[in-house]
N, C-alpha and C positions, 0 to 999 in steps of 0.2 A: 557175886562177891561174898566172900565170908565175911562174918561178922563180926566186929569189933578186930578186927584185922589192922585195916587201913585210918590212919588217922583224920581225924573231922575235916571238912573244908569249911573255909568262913570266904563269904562275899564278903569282900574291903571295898575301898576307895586308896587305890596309890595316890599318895600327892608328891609333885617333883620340887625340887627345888626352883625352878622357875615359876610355880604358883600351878600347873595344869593336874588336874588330878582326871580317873577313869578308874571303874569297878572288872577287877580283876578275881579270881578266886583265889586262897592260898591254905596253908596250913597255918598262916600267922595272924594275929590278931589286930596288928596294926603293919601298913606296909610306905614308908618314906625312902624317895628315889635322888638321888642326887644328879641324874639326866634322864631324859626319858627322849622319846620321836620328837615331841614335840621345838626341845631347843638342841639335842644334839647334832655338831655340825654337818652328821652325813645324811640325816634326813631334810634339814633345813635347806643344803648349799652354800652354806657361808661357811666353808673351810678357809682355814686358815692356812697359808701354804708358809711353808718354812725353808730359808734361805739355806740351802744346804752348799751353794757354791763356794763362800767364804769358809767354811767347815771343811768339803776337799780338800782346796787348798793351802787352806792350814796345818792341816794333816799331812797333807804329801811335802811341804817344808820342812816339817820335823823330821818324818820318818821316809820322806822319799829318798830313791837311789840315787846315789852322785853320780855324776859322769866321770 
């Protein structure tokens, strides 16, 4: 690598908004997560499923074809 090239790295500590923090590398000085593995739904399995039946057909109501 050349020198003074590339900008410094600093070892942090991410901390998430659910409290879980982990040392990460970065170019920033301080690093704050608003999700991280630990509470987002696709890591955990507690997704949320969302009604999209009532949404169809409400949609096809308004803008479906007549007969």
């Amino acid at each position: 690598m050349k020198k003074d090239l590339h900008p410094k790295l600093n070892l942090v500590t991410a901390v998430c908004a659910c409290g879980a923090t982990f040392q990460t590398h970065t170019t920033a000085k301080e690093l704050r997560l608003e999700i991280c593995s630990e509470c987002h739904p696709f890591f955990t399995g507690k997704q949320k499923l969302v009604d999209t039946a009532g949404r169809v057909e409400r949609f096809n109501r308004r803008y479906g074809k007549t007969a």
